[in-house]
N, C-alpha and C positions, 0 to 999 in steps of 0.2 A: 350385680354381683361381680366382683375383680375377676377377670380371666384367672390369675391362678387358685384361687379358691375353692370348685370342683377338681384340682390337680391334688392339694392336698389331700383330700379325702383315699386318692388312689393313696399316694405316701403312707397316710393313716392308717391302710390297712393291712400293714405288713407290722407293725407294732402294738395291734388292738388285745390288749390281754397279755400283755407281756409286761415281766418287770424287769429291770436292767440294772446290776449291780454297779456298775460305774454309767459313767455320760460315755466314755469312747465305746462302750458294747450298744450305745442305741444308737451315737452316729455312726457306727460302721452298718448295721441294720439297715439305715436308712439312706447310706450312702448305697448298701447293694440296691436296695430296691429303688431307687432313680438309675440306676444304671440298665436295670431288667426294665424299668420303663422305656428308656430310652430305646431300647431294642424292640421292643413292642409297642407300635405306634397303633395298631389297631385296639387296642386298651382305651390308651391315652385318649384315642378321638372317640371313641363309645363312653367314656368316665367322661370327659369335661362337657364334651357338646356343643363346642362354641364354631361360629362356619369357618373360622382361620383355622379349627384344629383338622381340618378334612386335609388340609396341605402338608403335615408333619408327615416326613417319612420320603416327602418325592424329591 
């Protein structure tokens, strides 16, 4: 499995059951929530799982 591939899934689920009248209302969605990822690194390394993701955040 691609390292980013269980990242997606976190992505995924800030969009799951939503519908978005334009494309810029779902890239901005999707722009916040990597950004709230980005700030929450104990997320990220619980969602992906891989042993390089223990390092994000130090």
């Amino acid at each position: 499995m691609p390292p980013v591939e269980p990242f997606g899934t976190l992505v995924r689920e800030a969009v799951a059951n939503e519908t978005f009248n334009r494309l810029a209302d779902l890239r901005r969605r999707i722009t916040r929530r990597w950004w709230w990822l980005a700030r929450n690194p104990l997320i990220v390394k619980g969602g992906v799982g891989f042993r390089w993701a223990v390092n994000l955040g130090k």
